[in-house]
C-alpha positions as CSV (number, residue, x, y, z in Angstrom):
1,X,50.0,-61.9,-47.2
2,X,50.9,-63.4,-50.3
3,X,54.7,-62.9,-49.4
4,X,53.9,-64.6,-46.7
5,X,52.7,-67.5,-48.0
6,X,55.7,-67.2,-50.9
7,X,58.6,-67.4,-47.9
8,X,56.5,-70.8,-46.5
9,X,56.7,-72.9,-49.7
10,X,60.5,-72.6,-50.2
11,X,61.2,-73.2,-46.3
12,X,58.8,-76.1,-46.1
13,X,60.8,-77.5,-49.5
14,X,64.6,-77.3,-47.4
15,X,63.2,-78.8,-44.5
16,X,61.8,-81.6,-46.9
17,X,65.0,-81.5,-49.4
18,X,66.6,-85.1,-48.0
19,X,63.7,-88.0,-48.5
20,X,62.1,-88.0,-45.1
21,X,59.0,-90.2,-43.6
22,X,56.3,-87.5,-43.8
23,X,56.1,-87.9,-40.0
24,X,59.5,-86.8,-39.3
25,X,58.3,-84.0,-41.6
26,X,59.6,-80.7,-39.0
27,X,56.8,-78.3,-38.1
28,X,56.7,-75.2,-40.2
29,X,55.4,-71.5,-37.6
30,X,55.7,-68.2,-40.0
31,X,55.9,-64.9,-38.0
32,X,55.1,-62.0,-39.6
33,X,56.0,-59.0,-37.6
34,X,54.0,-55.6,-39.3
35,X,54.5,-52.2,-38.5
36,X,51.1,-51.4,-40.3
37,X,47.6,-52.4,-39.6
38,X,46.7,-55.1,-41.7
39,X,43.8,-57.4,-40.7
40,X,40.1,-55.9,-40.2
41,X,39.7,-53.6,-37.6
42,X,38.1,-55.4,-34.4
43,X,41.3,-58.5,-34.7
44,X,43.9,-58.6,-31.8
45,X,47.6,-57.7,-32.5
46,X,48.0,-61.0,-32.6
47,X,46.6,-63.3,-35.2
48,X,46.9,-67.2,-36.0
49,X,45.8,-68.9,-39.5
50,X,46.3,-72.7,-39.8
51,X,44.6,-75.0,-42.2
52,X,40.9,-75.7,-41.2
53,X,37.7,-77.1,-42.8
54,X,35.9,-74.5,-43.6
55,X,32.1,-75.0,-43.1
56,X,33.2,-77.0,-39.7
57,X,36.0,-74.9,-38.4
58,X,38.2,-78.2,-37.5
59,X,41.6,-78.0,-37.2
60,X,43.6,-80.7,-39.9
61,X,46.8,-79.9,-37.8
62,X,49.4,-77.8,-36.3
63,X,52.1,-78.1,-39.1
64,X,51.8,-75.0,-40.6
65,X,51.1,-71.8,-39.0
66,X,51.0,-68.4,-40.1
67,X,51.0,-65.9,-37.5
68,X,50.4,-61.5,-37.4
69,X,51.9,-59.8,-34.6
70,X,50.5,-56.1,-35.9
71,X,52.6,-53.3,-33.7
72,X,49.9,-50.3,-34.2
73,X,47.5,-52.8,-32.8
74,X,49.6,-53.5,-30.1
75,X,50.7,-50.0,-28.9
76,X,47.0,-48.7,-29.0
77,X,46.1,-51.6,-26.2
78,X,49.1,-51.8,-24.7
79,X,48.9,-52.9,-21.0
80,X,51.1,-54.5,-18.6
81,X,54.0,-56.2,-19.5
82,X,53.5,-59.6,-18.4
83,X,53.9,-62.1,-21.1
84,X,57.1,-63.0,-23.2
85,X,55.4,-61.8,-26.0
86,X,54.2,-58.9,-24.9
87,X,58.0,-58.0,-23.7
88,X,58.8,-58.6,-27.1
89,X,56.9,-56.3,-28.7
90,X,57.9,-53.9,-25.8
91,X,61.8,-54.3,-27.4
92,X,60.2,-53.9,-31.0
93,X,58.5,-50.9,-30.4
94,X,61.0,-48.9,-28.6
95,X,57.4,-49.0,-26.7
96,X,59.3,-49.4,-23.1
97,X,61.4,-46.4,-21.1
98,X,65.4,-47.7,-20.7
99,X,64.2,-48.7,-16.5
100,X,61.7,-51.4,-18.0
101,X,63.7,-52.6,-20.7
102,X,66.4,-53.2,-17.9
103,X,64.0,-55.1,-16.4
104,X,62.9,-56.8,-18.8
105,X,66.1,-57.7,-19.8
106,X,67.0,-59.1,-16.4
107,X,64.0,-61.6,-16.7
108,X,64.3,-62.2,-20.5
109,X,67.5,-63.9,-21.5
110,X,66.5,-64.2,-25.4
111,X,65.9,-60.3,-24.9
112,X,68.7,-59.9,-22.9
113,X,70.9,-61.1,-25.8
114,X,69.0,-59.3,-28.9
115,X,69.7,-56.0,-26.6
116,X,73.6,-57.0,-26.8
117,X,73.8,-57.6,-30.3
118,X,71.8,-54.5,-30.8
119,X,74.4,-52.6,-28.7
120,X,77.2,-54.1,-30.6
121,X,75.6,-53.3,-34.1
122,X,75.1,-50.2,-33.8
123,X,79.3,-49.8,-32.6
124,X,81.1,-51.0,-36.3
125,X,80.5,-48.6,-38.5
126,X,79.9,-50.1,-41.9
127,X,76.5,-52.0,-40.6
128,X,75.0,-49.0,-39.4
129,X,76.0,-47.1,-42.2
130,X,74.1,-49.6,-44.2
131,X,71.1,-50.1,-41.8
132,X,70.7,-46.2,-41.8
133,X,71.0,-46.2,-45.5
134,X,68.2,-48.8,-45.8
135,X,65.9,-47.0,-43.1
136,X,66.7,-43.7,-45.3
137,X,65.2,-45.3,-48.5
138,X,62.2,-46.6,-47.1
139,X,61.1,-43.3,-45.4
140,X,62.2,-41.9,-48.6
141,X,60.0,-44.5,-50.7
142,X,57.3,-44.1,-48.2
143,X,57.7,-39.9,-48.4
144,X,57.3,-40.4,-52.4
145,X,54.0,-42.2,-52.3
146,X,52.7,-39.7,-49.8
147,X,54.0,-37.2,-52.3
148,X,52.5,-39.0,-55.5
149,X,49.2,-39.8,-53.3
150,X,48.8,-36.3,-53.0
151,X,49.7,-34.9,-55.9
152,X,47.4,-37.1,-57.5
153,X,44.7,-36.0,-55.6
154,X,45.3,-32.6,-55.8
155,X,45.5,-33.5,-60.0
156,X,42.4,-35.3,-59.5
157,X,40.1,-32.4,-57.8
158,X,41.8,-29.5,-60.6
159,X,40.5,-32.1,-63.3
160,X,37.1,-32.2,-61.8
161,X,36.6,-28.5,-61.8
162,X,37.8,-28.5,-65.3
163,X,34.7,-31.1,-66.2
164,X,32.2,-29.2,-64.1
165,X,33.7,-25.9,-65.5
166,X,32.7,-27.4,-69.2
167,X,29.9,-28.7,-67.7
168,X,28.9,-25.4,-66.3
169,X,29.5,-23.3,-69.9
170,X,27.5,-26.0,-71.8
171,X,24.0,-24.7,-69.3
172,X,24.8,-21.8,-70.8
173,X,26.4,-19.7,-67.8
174,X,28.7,-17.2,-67.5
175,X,32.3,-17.3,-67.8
176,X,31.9,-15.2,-64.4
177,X,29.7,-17.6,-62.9
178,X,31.7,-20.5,-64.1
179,X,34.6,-19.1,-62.3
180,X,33.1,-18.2,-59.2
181,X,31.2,-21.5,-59.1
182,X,34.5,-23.7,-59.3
183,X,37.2,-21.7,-58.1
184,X,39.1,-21.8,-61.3
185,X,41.1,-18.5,-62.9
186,X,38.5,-16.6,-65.1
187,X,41.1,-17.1,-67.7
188,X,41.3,-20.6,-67.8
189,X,37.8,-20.8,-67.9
190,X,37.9,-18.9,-71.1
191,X,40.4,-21.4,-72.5
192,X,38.0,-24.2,-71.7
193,X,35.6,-22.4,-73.6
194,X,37.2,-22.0,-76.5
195,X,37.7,-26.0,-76.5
């Protein structure tokens, strides 16, 4: 979100850069396409912020908009493809079998031509190098949180037997009974005695 709102202030600023009447001012629509949830569960794929009052809910203006097209949100109610937008999201989710994007295609010109350039991309070699590359470090940036989530985790429930292991020998129980209790090594239990 805050990203978001960072890209708005610099693009309303070069719109703005050449002394203007404020109402030749050009109207400023941010799209944020997410391939994550990220509003409350219950919004709609698709969600529009403006500036309003806040105890009345009236609109100031339609300047500025800040819009969330969320794909996971999408694809779980997908339905038929009948709007522009909801051919668009088609095309961004790889959502639609080749017959319907050919289709789709035919109808949409702006997809029509986003399906060419794709096609033409992916042909010279350097730019798909590098688009693999980048695709390659996020799933390897994603794979490392994953990793360090669960590693963490797994850290987080050893530690916890450790303090109900010490727990456990301060009542006055067995080393035995410790182990058996927690699931830690009879042996390490020791050493947490002798702490």
């Amino acid at each position: 979100m805050r990203q978001s709102l960072g890209i708005i202030k610099p693009t309303k600023s070069l719109l703005i850069s050449a002394p203007k009447r404020y109402k030749d001012l050009c109207r400023t629509v941010t799209i944020n396409v997410l391939g994550f949830s990220f509003l409350p569960e219950g919004q709609k794929h698709h969600s529009v912020f403006g500036f309003y009052d806040i105890s009345t809910g009236y609109r100031l203006n339609r300047d500025m908009e800040v819009h969330f097209l969320e794909l996971p949100k999408w694809k779980a109610n997908k339905a038929i493809l009948q709007t522009p937008m909801d051919k668009w999201l088609a095309y961004l989710t790889n959502s639609a079998d080749n017959a319907e994007m050919e289709e789709i295609a035919m109808n949409e010109p702006a997809i029509k031509k986003a399906l060419k350039a794709e096609e033409i991309f992916l042909k010279r070699d350097k730019e798909r190098y590098l688009y693999e590359m980048r695709e390659k470090a996020l799933h390897d940036y994603a794979s490392a949180i994953s990793y360090a989530k669960e590693e963490g985790i797994l850290k987080g429930r050893v530690e916890e037997k450790r303090e109900t292991a010490v727990r456990l020998l301060a009542m006055g129980l067995s080393v035995a009974d410790v182990s058996a209790g927690t699931g830690l090594a009879i042996d390490e239990v020791e050493k947490l005695k002798q702490n």
